[in-house]
MDTraj code that builds the backbone (N, CA, C; nanometers):
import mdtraj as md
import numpy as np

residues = "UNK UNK UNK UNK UNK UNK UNK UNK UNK UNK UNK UNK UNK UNK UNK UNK UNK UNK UNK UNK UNK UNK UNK UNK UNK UNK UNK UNK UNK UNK UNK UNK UNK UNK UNK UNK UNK UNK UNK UNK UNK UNK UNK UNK UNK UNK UNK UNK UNK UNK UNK UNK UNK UNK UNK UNK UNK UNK UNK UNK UNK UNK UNK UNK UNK".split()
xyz = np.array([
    [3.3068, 3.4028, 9.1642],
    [3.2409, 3.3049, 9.2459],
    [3.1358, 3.2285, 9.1658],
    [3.1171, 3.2949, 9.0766],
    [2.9773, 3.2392, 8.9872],
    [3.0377, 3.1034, 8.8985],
    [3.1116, 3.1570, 8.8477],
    [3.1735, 3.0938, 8.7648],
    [3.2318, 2.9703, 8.8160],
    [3.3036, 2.9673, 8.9209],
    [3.3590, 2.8556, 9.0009],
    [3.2380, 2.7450, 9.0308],
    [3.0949, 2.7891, 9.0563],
    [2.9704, 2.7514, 9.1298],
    [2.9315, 2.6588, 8.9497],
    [2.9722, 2.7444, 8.8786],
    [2.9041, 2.6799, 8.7326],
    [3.0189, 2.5644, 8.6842],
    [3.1354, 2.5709, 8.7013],
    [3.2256, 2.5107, 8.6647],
    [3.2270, 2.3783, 8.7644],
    [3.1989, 2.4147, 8.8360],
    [3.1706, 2.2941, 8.9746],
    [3.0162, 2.2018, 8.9492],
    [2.9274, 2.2925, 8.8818],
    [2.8169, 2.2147, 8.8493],
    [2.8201, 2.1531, 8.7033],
    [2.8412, 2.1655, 8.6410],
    [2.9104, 2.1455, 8.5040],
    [3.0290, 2.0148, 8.5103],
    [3.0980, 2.0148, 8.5901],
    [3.1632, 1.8804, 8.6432],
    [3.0865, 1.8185, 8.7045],
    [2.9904, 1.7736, 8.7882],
    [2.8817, 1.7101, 8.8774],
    [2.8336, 1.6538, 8.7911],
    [2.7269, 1.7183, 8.6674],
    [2.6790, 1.7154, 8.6131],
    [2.7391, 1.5857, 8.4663],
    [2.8685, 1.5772, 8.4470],
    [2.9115, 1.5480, 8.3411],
    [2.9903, 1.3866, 8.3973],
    [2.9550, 1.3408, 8.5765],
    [2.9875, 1.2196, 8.6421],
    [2.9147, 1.1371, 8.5759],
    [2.8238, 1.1297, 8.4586],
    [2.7026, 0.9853, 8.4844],
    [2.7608, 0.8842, 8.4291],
    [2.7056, 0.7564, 8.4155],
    [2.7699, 0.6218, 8.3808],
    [2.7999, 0.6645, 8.2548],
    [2.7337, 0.7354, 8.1644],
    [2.7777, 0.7490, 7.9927],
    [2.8888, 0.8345, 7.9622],
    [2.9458, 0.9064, 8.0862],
    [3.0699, 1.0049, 8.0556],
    [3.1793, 0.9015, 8.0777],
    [3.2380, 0.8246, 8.1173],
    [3.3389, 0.7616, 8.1434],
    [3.3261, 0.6075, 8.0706],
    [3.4479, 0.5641, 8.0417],
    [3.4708, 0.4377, 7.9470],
    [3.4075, 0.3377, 8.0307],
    [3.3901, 0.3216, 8.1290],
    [3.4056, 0.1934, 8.2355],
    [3.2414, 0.2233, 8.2205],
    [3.1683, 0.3229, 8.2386],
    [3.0566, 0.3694, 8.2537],
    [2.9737, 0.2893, 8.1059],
    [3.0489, 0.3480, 7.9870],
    [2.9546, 0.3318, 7.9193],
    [2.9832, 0.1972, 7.8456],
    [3.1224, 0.1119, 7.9316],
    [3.1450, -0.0401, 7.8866],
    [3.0478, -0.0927, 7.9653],
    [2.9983, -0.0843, 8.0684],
    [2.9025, -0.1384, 8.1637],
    [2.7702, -0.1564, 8.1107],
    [2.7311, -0.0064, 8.0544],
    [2.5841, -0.0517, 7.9663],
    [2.5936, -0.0938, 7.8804],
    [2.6791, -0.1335, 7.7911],
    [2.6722, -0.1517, 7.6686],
    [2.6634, -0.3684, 7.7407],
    [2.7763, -0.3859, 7.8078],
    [2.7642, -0.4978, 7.8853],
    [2.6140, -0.5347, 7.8872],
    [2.5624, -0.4478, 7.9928],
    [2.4274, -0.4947, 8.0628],
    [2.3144, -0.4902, 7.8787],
    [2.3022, -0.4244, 7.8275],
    [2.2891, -0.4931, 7.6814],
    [2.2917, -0.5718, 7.6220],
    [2.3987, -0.6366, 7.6246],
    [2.4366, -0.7550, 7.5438],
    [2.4195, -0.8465, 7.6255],
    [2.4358, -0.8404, 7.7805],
    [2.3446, -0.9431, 7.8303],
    [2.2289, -0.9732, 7.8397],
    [2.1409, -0.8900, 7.8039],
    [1.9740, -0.8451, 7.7928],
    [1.9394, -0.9368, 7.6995],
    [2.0159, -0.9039, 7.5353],
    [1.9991, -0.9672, 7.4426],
    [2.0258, -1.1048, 7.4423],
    [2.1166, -1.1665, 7.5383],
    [2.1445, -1.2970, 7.5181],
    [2.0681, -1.4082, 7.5995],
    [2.0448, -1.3049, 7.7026],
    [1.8692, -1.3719, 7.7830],
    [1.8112, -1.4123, 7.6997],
    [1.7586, -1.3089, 7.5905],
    [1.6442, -1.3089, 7.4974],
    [1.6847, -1.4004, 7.3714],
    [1.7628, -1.4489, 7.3772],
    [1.7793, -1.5107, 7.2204],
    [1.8449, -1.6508, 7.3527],
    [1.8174, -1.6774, 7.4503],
    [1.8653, -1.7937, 7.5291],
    [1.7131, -1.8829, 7.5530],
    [1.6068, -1.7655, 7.5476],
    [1.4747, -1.8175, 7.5571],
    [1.4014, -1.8661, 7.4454],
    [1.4671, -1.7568, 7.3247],
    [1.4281, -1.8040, 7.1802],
    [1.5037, -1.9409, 7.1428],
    [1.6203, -1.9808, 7.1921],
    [1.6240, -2.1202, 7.1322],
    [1.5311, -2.1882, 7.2315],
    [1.5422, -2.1930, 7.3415],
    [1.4631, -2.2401, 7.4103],
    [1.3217, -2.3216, 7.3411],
    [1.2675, -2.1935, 7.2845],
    [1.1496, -2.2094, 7.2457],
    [1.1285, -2.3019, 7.1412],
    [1.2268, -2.2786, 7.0366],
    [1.2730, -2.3292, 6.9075],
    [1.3072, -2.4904, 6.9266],
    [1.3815, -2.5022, 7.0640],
    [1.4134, -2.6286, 7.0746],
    [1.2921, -2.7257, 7.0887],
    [1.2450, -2.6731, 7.1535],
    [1.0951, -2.7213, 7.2045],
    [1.0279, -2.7846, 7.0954],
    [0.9980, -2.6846, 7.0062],
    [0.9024, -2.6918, 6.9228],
    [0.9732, -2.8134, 6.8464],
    [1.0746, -2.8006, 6.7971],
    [1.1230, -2.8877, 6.7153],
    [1.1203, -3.0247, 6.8012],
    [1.1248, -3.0969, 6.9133],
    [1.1377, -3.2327, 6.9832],
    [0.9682, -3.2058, 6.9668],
    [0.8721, -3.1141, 6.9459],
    [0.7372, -3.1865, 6.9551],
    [0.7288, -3.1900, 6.7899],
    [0.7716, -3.1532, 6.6742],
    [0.7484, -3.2212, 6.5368],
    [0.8284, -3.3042, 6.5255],
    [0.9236, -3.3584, 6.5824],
    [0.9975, -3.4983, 6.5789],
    [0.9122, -3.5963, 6.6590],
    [0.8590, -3.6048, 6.7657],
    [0.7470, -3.6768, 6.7964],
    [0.6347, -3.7082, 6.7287],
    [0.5874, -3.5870, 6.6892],
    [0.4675, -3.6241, 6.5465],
    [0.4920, -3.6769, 6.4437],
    [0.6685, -3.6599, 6.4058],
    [0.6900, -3.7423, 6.2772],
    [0.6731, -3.9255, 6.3328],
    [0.7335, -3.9482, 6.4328],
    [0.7435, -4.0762, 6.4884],
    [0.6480, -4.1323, 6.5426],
    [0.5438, -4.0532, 6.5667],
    [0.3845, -4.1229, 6.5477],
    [0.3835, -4.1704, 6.4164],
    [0.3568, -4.0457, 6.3010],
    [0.3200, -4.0579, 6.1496],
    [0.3931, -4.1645, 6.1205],
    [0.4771, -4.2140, 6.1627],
    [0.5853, -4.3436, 6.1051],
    [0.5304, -4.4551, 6.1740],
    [0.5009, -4.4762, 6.2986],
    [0.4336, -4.5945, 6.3436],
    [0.2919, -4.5966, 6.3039],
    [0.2387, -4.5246, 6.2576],
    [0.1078, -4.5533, 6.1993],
    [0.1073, -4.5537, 6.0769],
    [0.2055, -4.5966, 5.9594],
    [0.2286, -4.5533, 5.8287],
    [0.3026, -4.7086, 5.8282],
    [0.3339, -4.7909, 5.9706],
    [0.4076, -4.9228, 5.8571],
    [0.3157, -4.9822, 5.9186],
])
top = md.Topology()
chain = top.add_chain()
for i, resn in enumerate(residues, 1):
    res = top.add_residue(resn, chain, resSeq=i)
    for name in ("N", "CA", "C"):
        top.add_atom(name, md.element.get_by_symbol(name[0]), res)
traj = md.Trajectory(xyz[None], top)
């Protein structure tokens, strides 16, 4: 009976998202979408910056002729 009780918890135990393929395609998913947030904000940022030193160049040019 013990054994059945351990073998039964031991399976319960071994259900989580990281035991099964689908489980641990899912986090690995939710990951790589994490990361692409984060590098979606970094161009973001990048873009930015760069249209405000293209503006400063095109001042520096109307005040330079």
């Amino acid at each position: 009976m013990k054994q059945i009780i351990v073998v039964i918890g031991l399976a319960l135990c071994s259900c989580g998202r990281e035991s099964s393929p689908e489980g641990r395609m899912q986090i690995r998913t939710e990951h790589l979408q994490a990361s692409l947030d984060s590098l979606k904000i970094q161009n973001k940022a990048i873009l930015d910056s760069l249209n405000s030193i293209r503006q400063e160049l095109r001042l520096m040019r109307k005040t330079a002729d």
